[in-house]
Structures are given as structure tokens and as C-alpha cells.
LOGU-113132 format. One record per atom (N, C-alpha, C): atom name; residue in one letter; residue number from 1; x negated, y negated, z negated. Coordinates in steps of 0.1 Angstrom, whole numbers. Each point is the difference from the previous one (the first is absolute). Layout:
<rs>
  name  resn  resi   east  north     up
    CA     A   NUM      X      Y      Z
...
</rs>
This chain:
<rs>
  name  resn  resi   east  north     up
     N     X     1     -9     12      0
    CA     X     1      9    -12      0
     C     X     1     -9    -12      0
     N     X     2      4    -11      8
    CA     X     2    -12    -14      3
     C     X     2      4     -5    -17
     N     X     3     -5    -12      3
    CA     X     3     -2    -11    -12
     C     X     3     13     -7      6
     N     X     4      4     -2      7
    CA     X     4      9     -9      1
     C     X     4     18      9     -4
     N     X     5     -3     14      5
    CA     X     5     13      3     -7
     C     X     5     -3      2    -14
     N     X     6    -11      3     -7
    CA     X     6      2     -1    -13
     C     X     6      4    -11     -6
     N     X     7    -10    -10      3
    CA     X     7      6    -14     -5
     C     X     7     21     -2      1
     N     X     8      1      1     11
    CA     X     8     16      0      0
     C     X     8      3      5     -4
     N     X     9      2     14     -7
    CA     X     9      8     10     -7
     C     X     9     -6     -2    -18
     N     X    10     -6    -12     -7
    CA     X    10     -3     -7     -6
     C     X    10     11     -4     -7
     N     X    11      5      8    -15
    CA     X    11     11     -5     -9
     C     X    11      4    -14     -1
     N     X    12      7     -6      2
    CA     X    12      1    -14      3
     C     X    12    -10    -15    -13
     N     X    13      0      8    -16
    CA     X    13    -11     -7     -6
     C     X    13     -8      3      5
     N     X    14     -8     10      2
    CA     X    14    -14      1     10
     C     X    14     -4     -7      7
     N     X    15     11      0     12
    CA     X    15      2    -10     15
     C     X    15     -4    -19     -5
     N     X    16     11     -1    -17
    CA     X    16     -1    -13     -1
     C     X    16    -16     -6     -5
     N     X    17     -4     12     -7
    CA     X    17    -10     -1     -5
     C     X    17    -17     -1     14
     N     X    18      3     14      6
    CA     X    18    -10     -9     15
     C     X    18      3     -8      3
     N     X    19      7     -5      4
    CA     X    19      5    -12     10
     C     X    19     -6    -14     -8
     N     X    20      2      2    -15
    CA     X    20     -9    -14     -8
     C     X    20    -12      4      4
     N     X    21     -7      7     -4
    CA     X    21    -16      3      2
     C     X    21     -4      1     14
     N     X    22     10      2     14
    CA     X    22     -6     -2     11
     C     X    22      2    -22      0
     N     X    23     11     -3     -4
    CA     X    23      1    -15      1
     C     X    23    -13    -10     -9
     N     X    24     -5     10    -11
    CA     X    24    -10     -8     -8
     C     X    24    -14      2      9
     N     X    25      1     10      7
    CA     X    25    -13      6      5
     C     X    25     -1     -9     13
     N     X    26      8     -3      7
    CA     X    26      2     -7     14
     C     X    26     -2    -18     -6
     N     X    27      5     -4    -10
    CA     X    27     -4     -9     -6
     C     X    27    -13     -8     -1
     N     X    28    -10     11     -6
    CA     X    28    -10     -1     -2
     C     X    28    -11     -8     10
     N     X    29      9      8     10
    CA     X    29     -6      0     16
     C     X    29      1     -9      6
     N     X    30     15     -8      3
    CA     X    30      2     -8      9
     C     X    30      9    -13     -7
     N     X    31      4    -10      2
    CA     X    31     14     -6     -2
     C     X    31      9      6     -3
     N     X    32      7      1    -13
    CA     X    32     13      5      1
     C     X    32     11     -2      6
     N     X    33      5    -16      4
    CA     X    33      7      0     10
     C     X    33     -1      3     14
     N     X    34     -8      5      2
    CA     X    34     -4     11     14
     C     X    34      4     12     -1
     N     X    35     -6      6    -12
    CA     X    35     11     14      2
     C     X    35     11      6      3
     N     X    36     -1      8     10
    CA     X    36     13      5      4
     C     X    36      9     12     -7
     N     X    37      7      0      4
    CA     X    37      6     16     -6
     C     X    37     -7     15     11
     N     X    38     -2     -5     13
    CA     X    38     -6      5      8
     C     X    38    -14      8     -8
     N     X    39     -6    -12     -5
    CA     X    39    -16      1     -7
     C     X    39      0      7    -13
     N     X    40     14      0     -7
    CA     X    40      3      5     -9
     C     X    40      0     17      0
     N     X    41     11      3     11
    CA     X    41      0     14      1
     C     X    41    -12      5      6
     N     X    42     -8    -10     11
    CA     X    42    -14     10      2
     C     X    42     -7      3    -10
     N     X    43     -6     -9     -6
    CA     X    43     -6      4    -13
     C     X    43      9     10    -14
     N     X    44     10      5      6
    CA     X    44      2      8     -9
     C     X    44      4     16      7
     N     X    45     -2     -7     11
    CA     X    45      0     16     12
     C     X    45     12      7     -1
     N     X    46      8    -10      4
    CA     X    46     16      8     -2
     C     X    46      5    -13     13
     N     X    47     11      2      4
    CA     X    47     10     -5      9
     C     X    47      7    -15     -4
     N     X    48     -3    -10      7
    CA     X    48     11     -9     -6
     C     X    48     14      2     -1
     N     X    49      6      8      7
    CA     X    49     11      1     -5
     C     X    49      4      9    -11
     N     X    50     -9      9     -5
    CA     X    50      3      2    -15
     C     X    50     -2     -8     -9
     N     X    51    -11    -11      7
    CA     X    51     -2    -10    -16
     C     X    51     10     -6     -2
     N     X    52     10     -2     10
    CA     X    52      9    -14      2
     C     X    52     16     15     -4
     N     X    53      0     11     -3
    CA     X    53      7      8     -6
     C     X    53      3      0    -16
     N     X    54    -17    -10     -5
    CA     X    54      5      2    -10
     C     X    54      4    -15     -7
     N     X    55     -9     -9      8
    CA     X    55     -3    -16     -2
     C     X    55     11     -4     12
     N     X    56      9     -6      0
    CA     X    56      8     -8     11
     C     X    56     -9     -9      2
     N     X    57     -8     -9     -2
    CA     X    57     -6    -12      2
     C     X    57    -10     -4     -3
     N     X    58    -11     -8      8
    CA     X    58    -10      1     -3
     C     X    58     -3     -9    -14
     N     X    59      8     -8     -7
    CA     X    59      2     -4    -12
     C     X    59      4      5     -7
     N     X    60      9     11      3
    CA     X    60      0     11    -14
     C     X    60    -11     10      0
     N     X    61    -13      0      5
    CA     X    61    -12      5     -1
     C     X    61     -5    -10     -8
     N     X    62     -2    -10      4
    CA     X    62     -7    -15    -10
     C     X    62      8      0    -15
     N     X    63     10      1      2
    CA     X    63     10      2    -15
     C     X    63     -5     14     -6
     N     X    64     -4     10      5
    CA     X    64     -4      9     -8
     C     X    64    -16     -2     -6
     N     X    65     -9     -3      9
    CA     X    65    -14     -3     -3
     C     X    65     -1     -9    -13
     N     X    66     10    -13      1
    CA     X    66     -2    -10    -13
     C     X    66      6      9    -10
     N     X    67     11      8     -2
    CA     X    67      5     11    -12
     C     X    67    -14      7     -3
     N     X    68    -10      2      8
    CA     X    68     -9     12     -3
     C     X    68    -11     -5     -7
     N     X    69     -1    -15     11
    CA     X    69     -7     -7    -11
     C     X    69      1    -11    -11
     N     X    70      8      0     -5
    CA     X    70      5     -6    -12
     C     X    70      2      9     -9
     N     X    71      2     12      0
    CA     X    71      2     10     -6
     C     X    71    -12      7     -4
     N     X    72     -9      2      5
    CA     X    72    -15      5     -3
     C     X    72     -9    -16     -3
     N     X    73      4    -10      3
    CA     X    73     -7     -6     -6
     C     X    73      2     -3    -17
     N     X    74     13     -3      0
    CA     X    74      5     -1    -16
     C     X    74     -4     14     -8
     N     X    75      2      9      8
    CA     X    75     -3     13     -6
     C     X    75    -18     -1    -10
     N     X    76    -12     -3     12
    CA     X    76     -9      2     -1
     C     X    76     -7    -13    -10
     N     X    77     13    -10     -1
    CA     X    77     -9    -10    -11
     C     X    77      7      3    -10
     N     X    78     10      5     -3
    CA     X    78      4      6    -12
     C     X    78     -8     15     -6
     N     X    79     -7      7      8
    CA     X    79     -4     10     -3
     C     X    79    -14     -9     -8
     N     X    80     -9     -9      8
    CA     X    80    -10     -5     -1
     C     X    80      4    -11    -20
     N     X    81     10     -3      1
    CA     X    81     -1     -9    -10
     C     X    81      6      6    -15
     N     X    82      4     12      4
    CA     X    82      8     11    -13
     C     X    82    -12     -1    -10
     N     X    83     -9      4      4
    CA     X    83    -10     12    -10
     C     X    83    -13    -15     -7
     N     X    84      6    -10      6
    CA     X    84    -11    -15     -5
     C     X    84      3      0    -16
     N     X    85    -10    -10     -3
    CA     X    85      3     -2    -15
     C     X    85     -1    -13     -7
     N     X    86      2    -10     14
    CA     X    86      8    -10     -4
     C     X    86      3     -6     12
     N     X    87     13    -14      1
    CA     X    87      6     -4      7
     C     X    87    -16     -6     16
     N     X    88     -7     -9     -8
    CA     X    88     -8      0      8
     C     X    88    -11     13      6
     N     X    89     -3     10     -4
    CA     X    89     -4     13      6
     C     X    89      9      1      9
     N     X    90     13      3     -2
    CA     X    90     12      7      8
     C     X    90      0     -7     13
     N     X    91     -2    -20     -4
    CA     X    91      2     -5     17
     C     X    91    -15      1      7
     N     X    92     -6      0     -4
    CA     X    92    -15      6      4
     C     X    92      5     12      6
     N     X    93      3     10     -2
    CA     X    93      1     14      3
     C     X    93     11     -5     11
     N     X    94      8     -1      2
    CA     X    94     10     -7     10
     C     X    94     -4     -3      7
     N     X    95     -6     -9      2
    CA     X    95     -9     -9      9
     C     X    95     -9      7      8
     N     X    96     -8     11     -6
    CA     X    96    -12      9      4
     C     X    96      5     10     10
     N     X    97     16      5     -3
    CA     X    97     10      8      1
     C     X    97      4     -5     14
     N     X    98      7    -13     -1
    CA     X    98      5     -3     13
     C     X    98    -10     -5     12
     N     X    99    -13      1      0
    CA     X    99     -9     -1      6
     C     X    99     -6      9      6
     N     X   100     -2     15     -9
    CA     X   100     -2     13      1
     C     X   100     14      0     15
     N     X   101     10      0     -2
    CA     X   101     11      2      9
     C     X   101      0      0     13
     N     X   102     -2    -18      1
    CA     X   102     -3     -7     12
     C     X   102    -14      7      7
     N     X   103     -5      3     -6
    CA     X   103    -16      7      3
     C     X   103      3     12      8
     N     X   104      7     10    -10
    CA     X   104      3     13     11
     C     X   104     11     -4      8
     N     X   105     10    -11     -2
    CA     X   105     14      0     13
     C     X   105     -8    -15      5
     N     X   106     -9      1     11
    CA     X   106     -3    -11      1
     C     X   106      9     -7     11
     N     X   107      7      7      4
    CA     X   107     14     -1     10
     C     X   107     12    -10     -8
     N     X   108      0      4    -16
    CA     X   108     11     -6     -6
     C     X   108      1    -15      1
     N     X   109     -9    -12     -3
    CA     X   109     -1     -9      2
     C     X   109      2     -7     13
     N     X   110     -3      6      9
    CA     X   110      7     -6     11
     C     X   110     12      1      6
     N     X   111      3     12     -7
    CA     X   111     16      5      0
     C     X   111     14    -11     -5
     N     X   112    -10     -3    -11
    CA     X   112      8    -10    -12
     C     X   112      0     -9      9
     N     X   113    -13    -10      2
    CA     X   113     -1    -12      2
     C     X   113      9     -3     17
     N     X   114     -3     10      6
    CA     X   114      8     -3      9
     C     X   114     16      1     -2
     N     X   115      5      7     -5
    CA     X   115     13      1     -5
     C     X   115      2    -14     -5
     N     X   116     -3     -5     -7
    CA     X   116      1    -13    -11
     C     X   116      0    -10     15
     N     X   117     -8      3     11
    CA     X   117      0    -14      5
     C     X   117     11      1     12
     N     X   118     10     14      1
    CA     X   118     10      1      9
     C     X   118      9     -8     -3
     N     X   119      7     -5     12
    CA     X   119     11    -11     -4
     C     X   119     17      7     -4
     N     X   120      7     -4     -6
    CA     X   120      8      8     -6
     C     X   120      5      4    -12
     N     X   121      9      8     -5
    CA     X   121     -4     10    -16
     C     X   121      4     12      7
     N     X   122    -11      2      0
    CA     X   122      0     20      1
     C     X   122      1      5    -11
     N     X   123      1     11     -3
    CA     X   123      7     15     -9
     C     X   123    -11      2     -6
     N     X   124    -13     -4     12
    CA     X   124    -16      4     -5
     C     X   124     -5    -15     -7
     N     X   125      2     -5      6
    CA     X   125     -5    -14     -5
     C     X   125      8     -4    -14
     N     X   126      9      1     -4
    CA     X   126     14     -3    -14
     C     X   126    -14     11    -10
     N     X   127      0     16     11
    CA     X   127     -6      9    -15
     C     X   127    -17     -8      0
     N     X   128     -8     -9      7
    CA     X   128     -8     -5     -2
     C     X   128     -4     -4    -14
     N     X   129     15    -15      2
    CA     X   129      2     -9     -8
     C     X   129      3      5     -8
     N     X   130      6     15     -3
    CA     X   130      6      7    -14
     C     X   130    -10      6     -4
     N     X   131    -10      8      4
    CA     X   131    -14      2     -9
     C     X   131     -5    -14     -5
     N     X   132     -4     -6      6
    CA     X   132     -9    -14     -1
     C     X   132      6     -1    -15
     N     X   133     16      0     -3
    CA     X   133      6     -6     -9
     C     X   133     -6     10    -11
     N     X   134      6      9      5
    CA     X   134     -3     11    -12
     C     X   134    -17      1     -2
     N     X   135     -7     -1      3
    CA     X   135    -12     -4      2
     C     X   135     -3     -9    -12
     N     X   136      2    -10      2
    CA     X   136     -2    -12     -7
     C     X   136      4      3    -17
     N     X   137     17      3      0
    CA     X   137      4      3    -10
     C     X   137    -10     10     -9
     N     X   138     -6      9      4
    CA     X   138     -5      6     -6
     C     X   138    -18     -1     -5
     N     X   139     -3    -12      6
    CA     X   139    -12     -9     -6
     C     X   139      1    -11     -6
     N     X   140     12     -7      0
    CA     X   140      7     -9     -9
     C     X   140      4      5    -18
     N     X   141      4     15      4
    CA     X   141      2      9    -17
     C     X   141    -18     -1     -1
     N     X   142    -11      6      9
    CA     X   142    -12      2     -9
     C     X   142     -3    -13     -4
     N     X   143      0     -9      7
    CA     X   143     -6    -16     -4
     C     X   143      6      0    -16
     N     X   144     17     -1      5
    CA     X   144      1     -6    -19
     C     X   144     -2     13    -11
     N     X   145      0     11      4
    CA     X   145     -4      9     -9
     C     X   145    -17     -3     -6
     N     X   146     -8     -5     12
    CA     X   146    -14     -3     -4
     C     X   146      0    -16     -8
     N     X   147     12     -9      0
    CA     X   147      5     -8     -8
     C     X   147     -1      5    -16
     N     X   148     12      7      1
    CA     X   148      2      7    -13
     C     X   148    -10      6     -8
     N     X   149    -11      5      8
    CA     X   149    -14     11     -4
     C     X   149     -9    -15     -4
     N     X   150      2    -13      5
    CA     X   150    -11    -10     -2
     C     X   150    -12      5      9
     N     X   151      3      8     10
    CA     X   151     -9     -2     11
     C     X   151     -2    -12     10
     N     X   152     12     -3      2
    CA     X   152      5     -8     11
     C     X   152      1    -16     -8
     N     X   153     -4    -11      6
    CA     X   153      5    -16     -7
     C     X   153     11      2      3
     N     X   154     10     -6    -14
    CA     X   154     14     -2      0
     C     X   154      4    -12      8
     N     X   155    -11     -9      8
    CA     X   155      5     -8     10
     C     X   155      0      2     14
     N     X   156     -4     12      0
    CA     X   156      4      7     17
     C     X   156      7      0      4
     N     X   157      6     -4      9
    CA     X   157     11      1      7
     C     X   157      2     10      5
     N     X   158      5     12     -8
    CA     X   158      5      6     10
     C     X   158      3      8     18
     N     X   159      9     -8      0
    CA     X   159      2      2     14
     C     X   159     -9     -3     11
     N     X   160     -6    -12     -2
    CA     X   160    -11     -2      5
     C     X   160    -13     11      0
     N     X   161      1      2    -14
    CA     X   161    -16     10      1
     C     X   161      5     14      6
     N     X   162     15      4      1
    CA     X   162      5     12     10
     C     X   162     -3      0     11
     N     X   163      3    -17      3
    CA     X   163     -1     -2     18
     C     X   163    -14      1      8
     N     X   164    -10     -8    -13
    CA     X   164    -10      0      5
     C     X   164     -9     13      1
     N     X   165      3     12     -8
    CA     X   165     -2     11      1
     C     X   165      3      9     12
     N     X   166     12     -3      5
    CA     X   166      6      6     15
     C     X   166    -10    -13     13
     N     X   167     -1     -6     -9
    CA     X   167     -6     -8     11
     C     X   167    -17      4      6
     N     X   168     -8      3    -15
    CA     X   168    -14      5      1
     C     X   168      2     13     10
     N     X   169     11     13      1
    CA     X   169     -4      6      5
     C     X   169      8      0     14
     N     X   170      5    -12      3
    CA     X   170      2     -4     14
     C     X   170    -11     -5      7
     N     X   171     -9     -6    -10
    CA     X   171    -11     -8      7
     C     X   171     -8      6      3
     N     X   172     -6     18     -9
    CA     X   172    -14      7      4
     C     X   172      8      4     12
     N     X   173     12      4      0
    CA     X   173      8      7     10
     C     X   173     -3     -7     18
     N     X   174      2    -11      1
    CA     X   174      2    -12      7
     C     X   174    -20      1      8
     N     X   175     -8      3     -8
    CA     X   175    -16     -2     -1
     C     X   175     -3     10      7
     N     X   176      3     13    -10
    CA     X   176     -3     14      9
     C     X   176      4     -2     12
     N     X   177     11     -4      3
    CA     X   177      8      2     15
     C     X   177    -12    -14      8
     N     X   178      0     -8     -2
    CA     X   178     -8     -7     10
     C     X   178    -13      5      0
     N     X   179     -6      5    -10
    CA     X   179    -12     13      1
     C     X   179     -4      8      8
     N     X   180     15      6      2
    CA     X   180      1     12      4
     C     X   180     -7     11    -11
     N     X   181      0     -5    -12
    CA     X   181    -11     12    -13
     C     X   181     11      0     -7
     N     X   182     11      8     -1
    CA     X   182      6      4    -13
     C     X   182     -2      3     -5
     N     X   183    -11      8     -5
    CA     X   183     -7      8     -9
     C     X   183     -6     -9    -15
     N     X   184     -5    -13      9
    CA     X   184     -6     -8     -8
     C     X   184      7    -11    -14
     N     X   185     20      6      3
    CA     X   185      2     -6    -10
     C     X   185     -2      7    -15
     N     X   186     -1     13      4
    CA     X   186     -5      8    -16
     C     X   186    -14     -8     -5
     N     X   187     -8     -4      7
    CA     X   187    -12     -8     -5
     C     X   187      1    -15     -5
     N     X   188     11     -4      4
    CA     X   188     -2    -12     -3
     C     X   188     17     -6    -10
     N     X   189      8     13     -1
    CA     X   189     10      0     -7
     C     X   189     -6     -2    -16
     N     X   190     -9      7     -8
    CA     X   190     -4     -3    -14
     C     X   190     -4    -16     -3
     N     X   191     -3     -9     13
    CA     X   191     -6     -9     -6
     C     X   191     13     -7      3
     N     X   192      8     -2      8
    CA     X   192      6    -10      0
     C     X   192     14      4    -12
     N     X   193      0      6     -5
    CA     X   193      9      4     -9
     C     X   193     -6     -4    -11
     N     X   194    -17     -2     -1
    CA     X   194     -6     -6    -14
     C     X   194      2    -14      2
     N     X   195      4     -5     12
    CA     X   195      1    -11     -2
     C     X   195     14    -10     -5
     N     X   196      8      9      8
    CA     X   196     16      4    -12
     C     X   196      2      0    -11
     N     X   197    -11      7     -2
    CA     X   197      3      6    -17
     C     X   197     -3    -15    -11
     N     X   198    -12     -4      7
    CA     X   198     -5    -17     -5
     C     X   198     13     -7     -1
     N     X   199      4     -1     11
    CA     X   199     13    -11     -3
     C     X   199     13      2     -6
     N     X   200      0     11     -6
    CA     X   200     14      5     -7
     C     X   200     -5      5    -12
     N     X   201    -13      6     -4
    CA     X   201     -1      9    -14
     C     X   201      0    -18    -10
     N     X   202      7      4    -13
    CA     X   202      0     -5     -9
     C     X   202    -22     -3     -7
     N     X   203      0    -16     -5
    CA     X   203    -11     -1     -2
     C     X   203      0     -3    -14
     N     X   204    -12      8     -9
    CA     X   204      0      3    -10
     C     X   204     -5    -20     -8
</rs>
């Protein structure tokens, strides 16, 4: 039996699950707004018309990709920030965590960023903005918890030091890509998080 009837006879999570990792892998490679669904099923060596059997549209592929990644990402900085042993360890570990990510899906950032700059509200672009949120929220609880610990100055703002934290790892993000060295944000992720840490840790 070829590769291509196996891929199609592919339980339909299976199916959803290649079709993200041929879209993150084609990413990596080209423009995301260039990808086709055409480009899609070659790289996954099955038929377009079973991809499109199980995805009506090529935005309900985009809407499943952002579910996969929003989903493994929250996953992987929650795993990263459980086992810390205090509020500032834990967004350090986060940080290190969500960098680690981008590193092996180097496809994901362009995925996002192009999404974000489509005109419209997509299904993919709303679950964007609904990580991003949930995102935030959940470095907003470490901040004031590192409040509460007296790690953190009680005149942080907050929201701001959440923002600017989503922001640091847009910017190594943004670097690597005009690089072309994604690799190089794990090297250069410790320091600019020391320099974070300056402007938010509480001073004795």
C-alpha cells in the first residue's frame, strides 16, 4: 500500500493532527500566505481531495493549526512553571519554555504573525487573540503572586510588565527570523530576561 493511501485511511484526529505538522513544517519554509492546500496534501502524500474531506476550507486548516498551537503552548509553559519555587523562577521557566517552542516549531511564528496581519476576524485569528489573552492572564497571576512573595516591587504595573514580557519574546522571535538563526534565541534568551528581571524584582 503507497504513502498516500495510508495517509488517507488516517482516523480523522490523526488526519487533524498531520495536516498541523505538514502546515507548521511548510511554514518554516516559505510564506504562510502562499501555502496552498495543494502544498498541503503533497507534503503529506495523500490526495487533496481527502484533505478537503476532512477540512472544508482552507481556513478551517488555519483554525485547527492555531487550536494546536495555543494548546501546546499553554500546555508547555504550564508544565515549565509547575515544579518552580517561586513566582519569579516560574516566569523565568516560562520564558525559557516559550522560547524552547518557537525553537523546535520554527514555522509557528510565522503562522501567528501572519494570521494577526490578515484583514478580517477569522476563527483563527479570534483563537489568536484568545491565547494571547489567556497568555497574559496567566503571567499577570505570577507577577502579583511574586508581589505577595516580595519578590516583585509593589509598584509594578502589572499589566505592563505581562505585556512587556509577551513582548521580549516577540522581539528575539522577530531577530531570529531576520537572521534566519532561530536557534540563537536559546542563547540569547537568559540574558535578556536578566534584564527583565532588573526592572520588576523588588529592591532590598
Amino acid at each position: 500500500m503507497n504513502t498516500s493511501k495510508r495517509a488517507e485511511r488516517l482516523p480523522a484526529n490523526e488526519r487533524r493532527a498531520v495536516t498541523v505538522q505538514a502546515v507548521i513544517k511548510l511554514a518554516a519554509e516559505q510564506n504562510p500566505s502562499e501555502i496552498t492546500t495543494t502544498a498541503i496534501a503533497q507534503c503529506m502524500r495523500m490526495t487533496q481531495g481527502a484533505l478537503f474531506r476532512h477540512f472544508q476550507t482552507k481556513d478551517a486548516i488555519w483554525q485547527a493549526v492555531m487550536e494546536w498551537v495555543a494548546e501546546r503552548i499553554l500546555a508547555s509553559v504550564g508544565v515549565a512553571a509547575q515544579p518552580a519555587e517561586s513566582p519569579l523562577a516560574a516566569l523565568e521557566a516560562v520564558f525559557l519554555a516559550h522560547i524552547d517552542f518557537v525553537v523546535r516549531h520554527t514555522g509557528v511564528p510565522r503562522i501567528v504573525f501572519g494570521e494577526l496581519q490578515r484583514s478580517g476576524n477569522t476563527p483563527a485569528k479570534r483563537l489568536v487573540r484568545n491565547f494571547l489573552g489567556q497568555y497574559v492572564e496567566r503571567l499577570q497571576t505570577l507577577i502579583e503572586q511574586g508581589k505577595v512573595r516580595g519578590e516583585i516591587a509593589s509598584v509594578v504595573d502589572t499589566k505592563a510588565a505581562a505585556t512587556l514580557f509577551v513582548g521580549m519574546v516577540q522581539g528575539l522571535v522577530v531577530q531570529s527570523l531576520v537572521s534566519g538563526e532561530v536557534g540563537s534565541m536559546r542563547a540569547k534568551a537568559p540574558g535578556s530576561f536578566a534584564i527583565y528581571l532588573r526592572g520588576i524584582r523588588k529592591t532590598t
